[in-house]
Kinemage of the C-alpha trace (Angstrom):
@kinemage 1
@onewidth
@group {chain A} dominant
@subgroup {mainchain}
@vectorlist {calphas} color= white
{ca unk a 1} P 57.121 -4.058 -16.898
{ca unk a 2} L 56.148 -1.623 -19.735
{ca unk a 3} L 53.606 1.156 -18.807
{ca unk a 4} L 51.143 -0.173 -20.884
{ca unk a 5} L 50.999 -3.420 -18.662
{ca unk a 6} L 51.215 -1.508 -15.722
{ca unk a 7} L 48.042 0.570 -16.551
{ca unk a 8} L 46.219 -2.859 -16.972
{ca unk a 9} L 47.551 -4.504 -13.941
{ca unk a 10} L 45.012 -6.877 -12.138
{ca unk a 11} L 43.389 -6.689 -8.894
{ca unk a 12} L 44.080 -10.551 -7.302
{ca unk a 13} L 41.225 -11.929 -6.035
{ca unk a 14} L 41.671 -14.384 -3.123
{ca unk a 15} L 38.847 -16.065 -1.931
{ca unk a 16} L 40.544 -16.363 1.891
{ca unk a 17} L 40.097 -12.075 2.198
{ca unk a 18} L 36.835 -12.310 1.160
{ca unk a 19} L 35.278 -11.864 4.836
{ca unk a 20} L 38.506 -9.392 6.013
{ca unk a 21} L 37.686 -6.408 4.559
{ca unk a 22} L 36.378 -4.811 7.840
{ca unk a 23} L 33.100 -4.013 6.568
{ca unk a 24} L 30.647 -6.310 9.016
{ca unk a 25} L 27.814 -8.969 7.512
{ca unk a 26} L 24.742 -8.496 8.094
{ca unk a 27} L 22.574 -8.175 5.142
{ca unk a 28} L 20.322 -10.697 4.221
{ca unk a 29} L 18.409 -11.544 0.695
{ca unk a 30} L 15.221 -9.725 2.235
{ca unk a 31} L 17.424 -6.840 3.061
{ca unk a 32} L 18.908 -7.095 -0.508
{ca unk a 33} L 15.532 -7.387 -1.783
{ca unk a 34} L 14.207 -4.375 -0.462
{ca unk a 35} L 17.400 -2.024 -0.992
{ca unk a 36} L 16.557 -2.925 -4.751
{ca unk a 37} L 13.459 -2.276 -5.092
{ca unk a 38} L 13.902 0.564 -2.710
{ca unk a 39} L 16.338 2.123 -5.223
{ca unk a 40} L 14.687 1.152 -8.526
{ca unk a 41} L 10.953 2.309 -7.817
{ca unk a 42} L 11.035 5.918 -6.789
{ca unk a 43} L 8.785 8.927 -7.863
{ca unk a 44} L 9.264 7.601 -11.054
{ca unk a 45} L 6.320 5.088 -11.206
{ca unk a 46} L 3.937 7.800 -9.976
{ca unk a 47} L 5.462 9.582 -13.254
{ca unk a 48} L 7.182 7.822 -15.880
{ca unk a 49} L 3.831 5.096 -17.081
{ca unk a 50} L 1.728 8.156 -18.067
{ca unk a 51} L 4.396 9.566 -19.928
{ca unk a 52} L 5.183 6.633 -21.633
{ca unk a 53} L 1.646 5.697 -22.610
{ca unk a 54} L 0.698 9.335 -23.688
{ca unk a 55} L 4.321 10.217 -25.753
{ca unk a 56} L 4.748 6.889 -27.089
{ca unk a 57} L 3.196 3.498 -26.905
{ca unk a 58} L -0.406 4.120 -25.637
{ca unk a 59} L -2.054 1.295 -23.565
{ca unk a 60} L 0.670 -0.438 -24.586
{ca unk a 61} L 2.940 1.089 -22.241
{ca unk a 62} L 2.683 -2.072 -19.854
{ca unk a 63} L 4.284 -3.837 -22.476
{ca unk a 64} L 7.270 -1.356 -22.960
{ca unk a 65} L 7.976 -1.967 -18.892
{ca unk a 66} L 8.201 -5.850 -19.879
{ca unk a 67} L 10.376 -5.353 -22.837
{ca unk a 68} L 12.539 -3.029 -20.681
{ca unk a 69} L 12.643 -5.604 -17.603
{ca unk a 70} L 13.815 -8.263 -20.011
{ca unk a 71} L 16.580 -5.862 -21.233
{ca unk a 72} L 17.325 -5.379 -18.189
{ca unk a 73} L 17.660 -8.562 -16.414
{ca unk a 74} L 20.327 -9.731 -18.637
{ca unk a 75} L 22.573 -7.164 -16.879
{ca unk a 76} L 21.194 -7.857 -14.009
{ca unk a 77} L 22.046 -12.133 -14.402
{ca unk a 78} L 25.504 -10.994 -15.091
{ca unk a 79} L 25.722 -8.695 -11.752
{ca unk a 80} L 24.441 -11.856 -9.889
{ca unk a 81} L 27.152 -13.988 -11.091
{ca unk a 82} L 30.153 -11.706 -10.486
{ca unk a 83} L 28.674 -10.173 -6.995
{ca unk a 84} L 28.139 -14.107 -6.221
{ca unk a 85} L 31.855 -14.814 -7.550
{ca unk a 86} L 33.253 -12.192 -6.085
{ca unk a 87} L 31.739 -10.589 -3.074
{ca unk a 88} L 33.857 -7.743 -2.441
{ca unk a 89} L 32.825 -3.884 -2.148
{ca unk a 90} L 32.522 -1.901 -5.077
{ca unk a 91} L 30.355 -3.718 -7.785
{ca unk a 92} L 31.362 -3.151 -11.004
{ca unk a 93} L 34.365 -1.312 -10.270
{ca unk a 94} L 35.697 -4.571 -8.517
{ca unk a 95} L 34.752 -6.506 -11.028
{ca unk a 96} L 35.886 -5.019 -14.060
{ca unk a 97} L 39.729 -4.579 -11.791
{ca unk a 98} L 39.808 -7.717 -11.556
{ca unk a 99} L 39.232 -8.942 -15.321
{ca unk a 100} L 40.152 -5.761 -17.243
{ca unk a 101} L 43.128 -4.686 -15.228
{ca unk a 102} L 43.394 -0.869 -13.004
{ca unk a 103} L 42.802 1.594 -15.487
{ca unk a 104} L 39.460 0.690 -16.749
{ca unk a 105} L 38.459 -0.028 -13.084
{ca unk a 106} L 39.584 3.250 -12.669
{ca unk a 107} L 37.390 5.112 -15.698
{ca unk a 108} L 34.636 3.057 -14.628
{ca unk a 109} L 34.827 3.521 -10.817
{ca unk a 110} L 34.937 7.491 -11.953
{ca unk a 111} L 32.160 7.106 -14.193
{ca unk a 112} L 29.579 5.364 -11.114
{ca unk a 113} L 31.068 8.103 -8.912
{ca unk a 114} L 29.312 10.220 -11.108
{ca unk a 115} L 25.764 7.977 -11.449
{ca unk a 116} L 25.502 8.011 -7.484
{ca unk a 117} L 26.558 11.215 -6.733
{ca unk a 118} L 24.274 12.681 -9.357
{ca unk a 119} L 21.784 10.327 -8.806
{ca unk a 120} L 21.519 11.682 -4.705
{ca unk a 121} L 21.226 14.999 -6.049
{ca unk a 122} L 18.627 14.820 -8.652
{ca unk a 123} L 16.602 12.663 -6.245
{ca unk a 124} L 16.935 15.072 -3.602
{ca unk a 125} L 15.805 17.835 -5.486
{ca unk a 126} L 12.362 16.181 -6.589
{ca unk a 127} L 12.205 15.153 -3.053
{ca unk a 128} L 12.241 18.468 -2.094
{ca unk a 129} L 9.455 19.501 -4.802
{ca unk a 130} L 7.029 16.774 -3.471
{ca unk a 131} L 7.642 17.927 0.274
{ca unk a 132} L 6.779 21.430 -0.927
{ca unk a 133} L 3.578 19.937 -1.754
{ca unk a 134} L 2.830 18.408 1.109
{ca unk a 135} L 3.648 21.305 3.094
{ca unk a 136} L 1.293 23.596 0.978
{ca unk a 137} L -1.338 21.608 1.857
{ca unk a 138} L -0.947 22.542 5.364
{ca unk a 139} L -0.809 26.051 4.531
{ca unk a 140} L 2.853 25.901 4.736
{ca unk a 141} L 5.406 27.960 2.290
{ca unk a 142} L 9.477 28.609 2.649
{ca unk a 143} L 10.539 31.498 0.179
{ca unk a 144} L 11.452 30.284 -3.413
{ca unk a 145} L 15.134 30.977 -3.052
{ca unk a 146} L 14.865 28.840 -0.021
{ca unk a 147} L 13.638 25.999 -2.418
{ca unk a 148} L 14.765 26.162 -5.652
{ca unk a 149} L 18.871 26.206 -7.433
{ca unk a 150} L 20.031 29.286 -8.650
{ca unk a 151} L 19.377 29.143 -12.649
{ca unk a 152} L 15.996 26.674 -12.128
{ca unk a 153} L 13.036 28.842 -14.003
{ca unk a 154} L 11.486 32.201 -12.061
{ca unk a 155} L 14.650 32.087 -9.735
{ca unk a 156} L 16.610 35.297 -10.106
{ca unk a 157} L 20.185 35.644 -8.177
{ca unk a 158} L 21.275 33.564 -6.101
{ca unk a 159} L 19.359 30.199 -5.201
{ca unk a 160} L 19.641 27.739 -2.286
{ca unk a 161} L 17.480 24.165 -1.988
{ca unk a 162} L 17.729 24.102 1.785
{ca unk a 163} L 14.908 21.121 1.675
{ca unk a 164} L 17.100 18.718 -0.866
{ca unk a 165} L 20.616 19.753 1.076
{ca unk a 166} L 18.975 18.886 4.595
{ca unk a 167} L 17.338 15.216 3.572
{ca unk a 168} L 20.850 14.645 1.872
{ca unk a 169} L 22.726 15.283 5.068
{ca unk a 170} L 19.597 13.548 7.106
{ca unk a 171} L 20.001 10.431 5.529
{ca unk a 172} L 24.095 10.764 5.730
{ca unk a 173} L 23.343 10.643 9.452
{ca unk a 174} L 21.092 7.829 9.014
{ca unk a 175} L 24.174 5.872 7.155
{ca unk a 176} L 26.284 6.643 9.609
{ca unk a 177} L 24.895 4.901 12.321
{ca unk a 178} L 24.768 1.207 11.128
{ca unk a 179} L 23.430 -0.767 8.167
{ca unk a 180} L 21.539 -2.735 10.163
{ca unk a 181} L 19.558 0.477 11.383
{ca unk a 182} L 19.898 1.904 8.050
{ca unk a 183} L 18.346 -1.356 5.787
{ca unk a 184} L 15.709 -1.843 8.495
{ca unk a 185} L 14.409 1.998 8.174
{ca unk a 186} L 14.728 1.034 4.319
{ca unk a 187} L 13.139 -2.106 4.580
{ca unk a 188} L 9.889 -0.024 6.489
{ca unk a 189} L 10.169 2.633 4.469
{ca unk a 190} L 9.993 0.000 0.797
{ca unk a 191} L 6.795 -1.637 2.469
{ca unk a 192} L 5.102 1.542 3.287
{ca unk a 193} L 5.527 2.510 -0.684
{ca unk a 194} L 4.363 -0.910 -1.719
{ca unk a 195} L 1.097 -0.289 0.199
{ca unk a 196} L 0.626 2.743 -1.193
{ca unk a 197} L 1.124 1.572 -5.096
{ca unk a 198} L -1.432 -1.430 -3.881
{ca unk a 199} L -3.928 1.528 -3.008
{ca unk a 200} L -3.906 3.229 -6.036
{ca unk a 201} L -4.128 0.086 -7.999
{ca unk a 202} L -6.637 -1.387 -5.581
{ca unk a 203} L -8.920 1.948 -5.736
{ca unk a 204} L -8.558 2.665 -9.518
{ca unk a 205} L -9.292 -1.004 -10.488
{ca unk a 206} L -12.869 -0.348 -10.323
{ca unk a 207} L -13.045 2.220 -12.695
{ca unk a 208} L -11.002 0.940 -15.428
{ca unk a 209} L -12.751 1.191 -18.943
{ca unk a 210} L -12.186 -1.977 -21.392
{ca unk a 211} L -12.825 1.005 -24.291
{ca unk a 212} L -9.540 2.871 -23.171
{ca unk a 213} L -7.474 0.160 -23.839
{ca unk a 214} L -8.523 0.542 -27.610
{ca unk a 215} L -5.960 1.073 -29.575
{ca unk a 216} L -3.764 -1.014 -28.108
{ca unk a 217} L -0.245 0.044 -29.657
{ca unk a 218} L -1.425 3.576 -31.556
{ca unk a 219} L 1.957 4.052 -32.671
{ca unk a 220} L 2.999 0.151 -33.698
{ca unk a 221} L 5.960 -0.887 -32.969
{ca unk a 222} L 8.253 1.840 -33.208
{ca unk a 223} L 6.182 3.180 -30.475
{ca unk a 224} L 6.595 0.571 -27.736
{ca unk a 225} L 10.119 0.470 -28.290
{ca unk a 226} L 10.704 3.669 -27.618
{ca unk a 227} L 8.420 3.792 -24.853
{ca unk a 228} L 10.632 0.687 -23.337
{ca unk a 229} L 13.697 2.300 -23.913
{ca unk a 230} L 12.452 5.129 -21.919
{ca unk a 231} L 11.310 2.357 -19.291
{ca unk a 232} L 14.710 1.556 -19.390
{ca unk a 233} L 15.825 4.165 -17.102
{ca unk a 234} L 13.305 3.250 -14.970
{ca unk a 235} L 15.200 0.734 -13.810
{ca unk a 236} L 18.408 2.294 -12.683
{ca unk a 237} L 19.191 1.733 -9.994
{ca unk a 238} L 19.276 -2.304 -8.739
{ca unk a 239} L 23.326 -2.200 -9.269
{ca unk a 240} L 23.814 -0.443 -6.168
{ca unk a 241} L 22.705 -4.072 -4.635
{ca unk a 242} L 25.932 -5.400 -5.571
{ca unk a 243} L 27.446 -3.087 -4.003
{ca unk a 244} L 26.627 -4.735 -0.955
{ca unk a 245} L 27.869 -7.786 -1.637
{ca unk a 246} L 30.777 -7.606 1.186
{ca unk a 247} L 28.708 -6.928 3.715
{ca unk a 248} L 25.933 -9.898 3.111
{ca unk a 249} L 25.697 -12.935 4.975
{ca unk a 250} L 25.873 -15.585 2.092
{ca unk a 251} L 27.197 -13.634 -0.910
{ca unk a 252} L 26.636 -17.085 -3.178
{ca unk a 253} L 23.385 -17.316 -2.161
{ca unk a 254} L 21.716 -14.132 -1.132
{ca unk a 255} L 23.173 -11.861 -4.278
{ca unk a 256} L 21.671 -13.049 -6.821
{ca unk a 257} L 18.007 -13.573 -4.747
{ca unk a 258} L 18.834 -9.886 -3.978
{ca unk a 259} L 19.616 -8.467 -7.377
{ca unk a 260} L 17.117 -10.603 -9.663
{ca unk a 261} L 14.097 -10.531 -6.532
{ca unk a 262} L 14.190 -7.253 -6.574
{ca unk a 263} L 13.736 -6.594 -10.723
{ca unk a 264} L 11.012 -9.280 -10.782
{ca unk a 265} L 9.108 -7.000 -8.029
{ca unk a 266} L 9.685 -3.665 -9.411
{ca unk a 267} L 8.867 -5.137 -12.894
{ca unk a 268} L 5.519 -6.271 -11.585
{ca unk a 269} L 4.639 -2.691 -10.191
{ca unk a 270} L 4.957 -1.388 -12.876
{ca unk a 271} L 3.468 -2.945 -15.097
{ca unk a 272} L 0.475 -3.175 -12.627
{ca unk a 273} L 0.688 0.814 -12.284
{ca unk a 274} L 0.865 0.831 -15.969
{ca unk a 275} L -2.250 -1.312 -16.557
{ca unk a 276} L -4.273 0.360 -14.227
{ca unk a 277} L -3.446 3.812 -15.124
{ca unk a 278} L -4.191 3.528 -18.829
{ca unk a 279} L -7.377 1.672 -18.285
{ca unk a 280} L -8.716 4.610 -15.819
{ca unk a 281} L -7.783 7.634 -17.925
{ca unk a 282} L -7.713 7.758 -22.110
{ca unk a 283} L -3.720 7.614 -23.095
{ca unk a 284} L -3.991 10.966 -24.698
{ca unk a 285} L -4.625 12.601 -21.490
{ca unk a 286} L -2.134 11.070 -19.544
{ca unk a 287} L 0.929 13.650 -20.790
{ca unk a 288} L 1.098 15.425 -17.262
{ca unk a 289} L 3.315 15.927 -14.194
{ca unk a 290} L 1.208 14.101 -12.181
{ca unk a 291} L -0.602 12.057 -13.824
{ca unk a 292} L -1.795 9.409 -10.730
{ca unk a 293} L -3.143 12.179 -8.897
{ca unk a 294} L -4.828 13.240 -12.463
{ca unk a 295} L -6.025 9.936 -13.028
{ca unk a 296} L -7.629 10.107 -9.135
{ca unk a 297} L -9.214 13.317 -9.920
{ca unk a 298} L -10.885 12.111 -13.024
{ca unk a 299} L -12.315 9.156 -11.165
{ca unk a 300} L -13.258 11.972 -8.121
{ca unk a 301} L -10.808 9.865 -5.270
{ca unk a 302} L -9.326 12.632 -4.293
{ca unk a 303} L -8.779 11.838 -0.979
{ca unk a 304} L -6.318 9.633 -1.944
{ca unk a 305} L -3.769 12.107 -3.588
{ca unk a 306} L -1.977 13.133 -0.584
{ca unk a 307} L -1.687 9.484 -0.019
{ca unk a 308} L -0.171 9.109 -2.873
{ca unk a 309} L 2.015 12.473 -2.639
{ca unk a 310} L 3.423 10.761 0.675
{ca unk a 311} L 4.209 7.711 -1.143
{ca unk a 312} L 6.172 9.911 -3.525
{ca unk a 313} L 8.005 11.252 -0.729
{ca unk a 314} L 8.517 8.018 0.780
{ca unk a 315} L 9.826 6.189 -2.784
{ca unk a 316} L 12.365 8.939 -3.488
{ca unk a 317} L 13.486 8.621 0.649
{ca unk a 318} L 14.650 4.738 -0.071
{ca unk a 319} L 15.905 6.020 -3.645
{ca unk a 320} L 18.123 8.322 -1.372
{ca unk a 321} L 19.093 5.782 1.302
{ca unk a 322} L 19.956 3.121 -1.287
{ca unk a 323} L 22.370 5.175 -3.956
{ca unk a 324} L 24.195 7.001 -1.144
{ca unk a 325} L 24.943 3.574 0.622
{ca unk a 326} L 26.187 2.775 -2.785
{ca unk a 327} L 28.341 5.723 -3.159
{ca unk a 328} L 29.846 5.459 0.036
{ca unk a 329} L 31.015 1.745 -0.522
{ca unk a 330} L 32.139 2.958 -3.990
{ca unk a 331} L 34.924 4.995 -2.461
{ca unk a 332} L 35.414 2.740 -0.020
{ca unk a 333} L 36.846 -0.063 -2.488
{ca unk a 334} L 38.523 2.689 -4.487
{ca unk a 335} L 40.527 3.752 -1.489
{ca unk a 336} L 41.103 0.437 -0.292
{ca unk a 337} L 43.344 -0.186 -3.528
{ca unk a 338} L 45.145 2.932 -3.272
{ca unk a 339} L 43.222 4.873 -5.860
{ca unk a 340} L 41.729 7.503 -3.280
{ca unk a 341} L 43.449 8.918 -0.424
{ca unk a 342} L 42.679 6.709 2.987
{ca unk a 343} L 40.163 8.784 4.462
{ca unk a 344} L 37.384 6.906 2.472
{ca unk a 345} L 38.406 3.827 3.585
{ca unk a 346} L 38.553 4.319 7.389
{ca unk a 347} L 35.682 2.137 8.979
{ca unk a 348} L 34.242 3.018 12.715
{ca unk a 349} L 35.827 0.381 14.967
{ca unk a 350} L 31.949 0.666 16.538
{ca unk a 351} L 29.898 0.866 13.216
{ca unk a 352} L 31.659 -0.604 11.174
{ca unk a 353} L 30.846 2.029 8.780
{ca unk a 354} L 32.819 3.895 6.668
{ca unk a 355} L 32.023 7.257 8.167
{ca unk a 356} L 34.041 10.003 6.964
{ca unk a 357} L 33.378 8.342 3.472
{ca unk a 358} L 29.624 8.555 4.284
{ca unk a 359} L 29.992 12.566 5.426
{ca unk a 360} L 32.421 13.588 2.618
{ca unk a 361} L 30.220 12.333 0.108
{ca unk a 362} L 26.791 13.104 1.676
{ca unk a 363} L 28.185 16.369 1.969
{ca unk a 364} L 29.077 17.014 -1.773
{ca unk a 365} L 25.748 15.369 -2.430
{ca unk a 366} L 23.992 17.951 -0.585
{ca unk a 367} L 25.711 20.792 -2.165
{ca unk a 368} L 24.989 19.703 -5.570
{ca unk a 369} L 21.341 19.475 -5.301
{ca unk a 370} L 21.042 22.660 -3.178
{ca unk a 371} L 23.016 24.950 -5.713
{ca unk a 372} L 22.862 23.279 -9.422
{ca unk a 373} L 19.305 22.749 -11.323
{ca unk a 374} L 18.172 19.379 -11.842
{ca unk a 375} L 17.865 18.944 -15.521
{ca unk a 376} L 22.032 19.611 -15.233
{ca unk a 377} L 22.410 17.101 -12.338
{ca unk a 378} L 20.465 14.376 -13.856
{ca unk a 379} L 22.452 14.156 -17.294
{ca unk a 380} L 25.098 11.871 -15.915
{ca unk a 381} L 23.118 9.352 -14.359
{ca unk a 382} L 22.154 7.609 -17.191
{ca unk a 383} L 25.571 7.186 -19.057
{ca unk a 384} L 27.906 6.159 -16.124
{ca unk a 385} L 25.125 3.055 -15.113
{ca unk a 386} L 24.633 1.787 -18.762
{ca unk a 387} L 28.463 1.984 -18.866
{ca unk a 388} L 28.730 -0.196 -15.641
{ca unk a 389} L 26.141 -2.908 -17.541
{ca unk a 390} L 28.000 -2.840 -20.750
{ca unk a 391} L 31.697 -3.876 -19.360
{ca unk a 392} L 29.882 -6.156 -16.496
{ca unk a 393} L 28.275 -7.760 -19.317
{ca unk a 394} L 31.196 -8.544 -21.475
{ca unk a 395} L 33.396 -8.852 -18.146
{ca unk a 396} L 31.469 -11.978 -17.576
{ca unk a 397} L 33.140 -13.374 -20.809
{ca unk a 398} L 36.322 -13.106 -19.231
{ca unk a 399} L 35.243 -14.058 -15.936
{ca unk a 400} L 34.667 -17.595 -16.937
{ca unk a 401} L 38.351 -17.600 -18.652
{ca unk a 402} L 40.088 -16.297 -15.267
{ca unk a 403} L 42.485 -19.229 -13.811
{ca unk a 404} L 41.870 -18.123 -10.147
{ca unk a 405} L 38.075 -17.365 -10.531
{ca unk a 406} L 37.430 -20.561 -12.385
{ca unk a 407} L 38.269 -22.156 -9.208
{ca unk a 408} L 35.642 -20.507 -6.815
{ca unk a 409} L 32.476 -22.553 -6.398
{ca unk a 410} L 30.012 -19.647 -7.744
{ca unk a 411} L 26.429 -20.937 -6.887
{ca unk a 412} L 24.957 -18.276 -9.752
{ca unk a 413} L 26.106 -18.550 -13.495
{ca unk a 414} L 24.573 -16.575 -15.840
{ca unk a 415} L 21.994 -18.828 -18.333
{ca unk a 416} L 22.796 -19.404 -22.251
{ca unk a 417} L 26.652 -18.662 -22.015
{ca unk a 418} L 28.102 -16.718 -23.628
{ca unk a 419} L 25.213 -15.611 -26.067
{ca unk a 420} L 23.264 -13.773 -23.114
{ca unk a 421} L 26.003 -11.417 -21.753
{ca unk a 422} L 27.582 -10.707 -25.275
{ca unk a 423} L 23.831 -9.504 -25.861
{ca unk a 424} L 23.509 -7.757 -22.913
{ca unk a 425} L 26.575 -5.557 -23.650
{ca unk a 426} L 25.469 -5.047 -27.432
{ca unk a 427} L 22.256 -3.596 -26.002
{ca unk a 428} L 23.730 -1.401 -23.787
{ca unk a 429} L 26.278 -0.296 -26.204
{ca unk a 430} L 22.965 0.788 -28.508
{ca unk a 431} L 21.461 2.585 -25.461
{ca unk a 432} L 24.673 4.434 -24.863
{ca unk a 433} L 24.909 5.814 -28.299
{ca unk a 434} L 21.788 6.961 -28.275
{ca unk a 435} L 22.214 9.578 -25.801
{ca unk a 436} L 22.209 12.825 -26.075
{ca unk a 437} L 25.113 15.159 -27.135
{ca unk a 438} L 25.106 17.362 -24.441
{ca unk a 439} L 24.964 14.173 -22.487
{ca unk a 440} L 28.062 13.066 -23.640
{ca unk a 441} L 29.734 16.482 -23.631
{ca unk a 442} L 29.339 16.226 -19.696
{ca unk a 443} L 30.650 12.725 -19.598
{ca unk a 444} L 33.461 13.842 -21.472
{ca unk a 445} L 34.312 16.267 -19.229
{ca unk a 446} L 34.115 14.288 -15.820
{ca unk a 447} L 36.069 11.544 -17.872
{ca unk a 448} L 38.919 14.323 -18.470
{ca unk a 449} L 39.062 15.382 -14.703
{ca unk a 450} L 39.136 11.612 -13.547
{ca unk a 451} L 41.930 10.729 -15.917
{ca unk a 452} L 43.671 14.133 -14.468
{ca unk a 453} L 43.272 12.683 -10.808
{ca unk a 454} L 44.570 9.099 -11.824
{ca unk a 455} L 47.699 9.992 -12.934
{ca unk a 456} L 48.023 12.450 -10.491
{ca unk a 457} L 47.476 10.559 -7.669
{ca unk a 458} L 46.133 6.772 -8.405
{ca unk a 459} L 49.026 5.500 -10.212
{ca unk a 460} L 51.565 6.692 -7.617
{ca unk a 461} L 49.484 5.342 -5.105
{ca unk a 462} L 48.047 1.974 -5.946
{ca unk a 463} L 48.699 -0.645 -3.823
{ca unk a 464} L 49.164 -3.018 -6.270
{ca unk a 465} L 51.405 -1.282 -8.432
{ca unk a 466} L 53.200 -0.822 -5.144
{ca unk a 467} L 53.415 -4.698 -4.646
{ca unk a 468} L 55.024 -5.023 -8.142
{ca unk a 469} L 57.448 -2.285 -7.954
{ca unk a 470} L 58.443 -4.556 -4.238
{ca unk a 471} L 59.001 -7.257 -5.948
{ca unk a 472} L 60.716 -5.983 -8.740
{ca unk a 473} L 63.255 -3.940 -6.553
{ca unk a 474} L 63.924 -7.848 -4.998
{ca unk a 475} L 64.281 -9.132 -8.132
């Protein structure tokens, strides 16, 4: 076999291993449910609707979270149909191994090591900001190189986030011992935050102002497009679902309920937030860090800011809980095949949890968001998921053509084949080029050091490749 080939050698996919992987069932498509929208609504709908309506589309920022959900339920239709197909750890990296071949799996499985591990950090470090408020309510202060990254603004010498590394290893601990435990602390955790968005909205309701929705779109078009594709992002976050898909009771069944349940809920808070926010407080005014607890203010309800703030706290919590679950299964499948060395694939015979997986990674996590400043942590989140949508999105193409797949009874298939993947990918494609340059500097970069690691370890170690070169020495 020529190298070429063996660089885009297969994962096999046998539908007999699907429930040996050691990994226990146990999820259902409430627990699915919730670990979506527990990842995709964080701090970020306290945040990201006034910014949108005040920077871009004006009242008719509800609209750009439509136009964004729509975008991004076509990737999410074709993540239903492969986790459904093939409900094996590791999402798209699994996926795209089995369709593409090992070395894309590999660049891709790299590429959401980086969205997850980033992803922990940068939510850790806001979470740490919003505890800081909390806390200074009470009267309560840690010193600022207790709190902040070295290199973050009015931080001089050396700089440690002891709040973002301790919730990091917290919920490590939390991972550790049991999903069950784990998704039902999520599953509390996703209700209390839904409660909490239902306050706002149910309190601010009665002060919206017909005249504040006038003009609608102040900046036409061009406006609400860019205000969706900044919605977008918003969104990140419900492919760590699939993820799960090994460890869920009825994979055919409960995936795509999981994956597509958990959009259509997110979608409708925020446009809800959206709605309400604009109609309480002129557009213009809503370019602010905080612009819920502005709009309260305005409306004099203060009293329910810190309910808010806690709701913050709360969001970004099941943000954490959801993206280092994902993470940790990640590395899991990648060491499974070979790829990584077999500590991330050990599983607690008690557990069955891959723990060291969960510490080494938790740990790294940690570090990251106590040491580096978060507008360097976050720049990698963005371009390793849309990558993930864009090759899950054409890998669905070549999911239908696969001799062995075509034989598994999938009980999801993704509507208007093949015209609704083949436009998912093109969109993503756009999204991805649209990035910025330093963005894709740092990409560039982690792409280098993963390519480094492949051939310096991965190849010699895959298990595949391992199985061919058997066969070929019997040949």
């Amino acid at each position: 076999m020529k190298a070429s080939q063996r660089l885009l050698v297969k994962k096999s996919v046998n539908p007999a291993n699907f429930n040996k992987g050691g990994l226990e069932k146990t999820l259902s498509a409430f627990s699915l449910t919730m670990m979506g929208v527990g990842a995709i609504v964080g701090s970020g709908i306290f945040i990201t609707p006034g910014i949108i309506a005040a920077k871009y589309a004006g009242p008719a920022a509800m609209l750009s979270f439509v136009i964004a959900a729509v975008v991004c339920s076509l990737a999410a239709l074709c993540y239903a149909e492969f986790s459904s197909t093939i409900p094996l750890a590791g999402s798209a990296y699994t996926y795209v191994y089995t369709v593409f071949g090992e070395f894309l799996a590999w660049i891709l499985g790299w590429s959401l090591i980086s969205e997850y591990l980033f992803a922990v950090s940068s939510v850790a470090v806001s979470w740490s900001s919003y505890f800081q408020n909390l806390m200074s309510g009470f009267g309560l202060k840690l010193p600022t190189f207790l709190t902040a990254a070295a290199g973050t603004a009015g931080v001089s010498g050396a700089g440690f986030n002891l709040i973002a590394f301790v919730v990091v290893l917290t919920v490590s601990l939390l991972l550790v011992g049991g999903l069950q435990e784990s998704t039902r602390v999520n599953s509390i955790m996703v209700i209390v935050k839904i409660l909490v968005i239902v306050l706002f909205i149910g309190v601010a309701i009665f002060f919206v102002k017909p005249a504040n929705y006038h003009p609608f779109m102040p900046h036409g078009v061009s406006g609400l497009v860019k205000g969706a594709s900044l919605a977008f992002y918003a969104y990140i976050g419900f492919d760590a679902v699939s993820t799960a898909s090994e460890e869920v009771k009825n994979p055919k069944r409960n995936m795509p309920i999981g994956i597509v349940g958990s959009l259509v809920v997110a979608s409708i808070l925020y446009v809800a937030m959206a709605a309400v926010l604009v109609g309480v407080v002129h557009y213009s005014k809503l370019n602010v860090g905080d612009p819920v607890a502005y709009a309260l203010a305005v409306i004099h309800q203060n009293w329910a800011a810190g309910i808010v703030s806690l709701g913050a706290v709360v969001g970004m919590t099941t943000v954490l809980i959801v993206m280092l679950y994902g993470g940790t299964r990640l590395l899991f499948a990648i060491s499974r095949d070979g790829l990584l060395p077999k500590v991330f694939r050990t599983v607690s015979p008690h557990t069955k949890v891959p723990v060291k997986s969960t510490w080494i990674f938790g740990i790294i996590a940690s570090v990251f968001a106590a040491v580096i400043p978060l507008d360097k942590i976050a720049e990698l989140v963005n371009i390793g998921t849309l990558f993930a949508f864009a090759m899950v999105s054409i890998g669905v193409v070549f999911l239908r053509r696969h001799e062995t797949l075509q034989q598994i009874n999938s009980s999801f298939k993704v509507p208007f084949y093949p015209v609704l993947p083949v436009v998912s990918f093109l969109a993503c494609v756009y999204l991805i080029l649209n990035l910025q340059a330093f963005t894709w500097h740092m990409f560039g970069i982690w792409l280098v050091i993963g390519i480094v690691i492949y051939f310096a370890y991965s190849y010699r170690h895959s298990r595949i490749r391992a199985g061919l070169r058997a066969k070929e020495s019997k040949s």
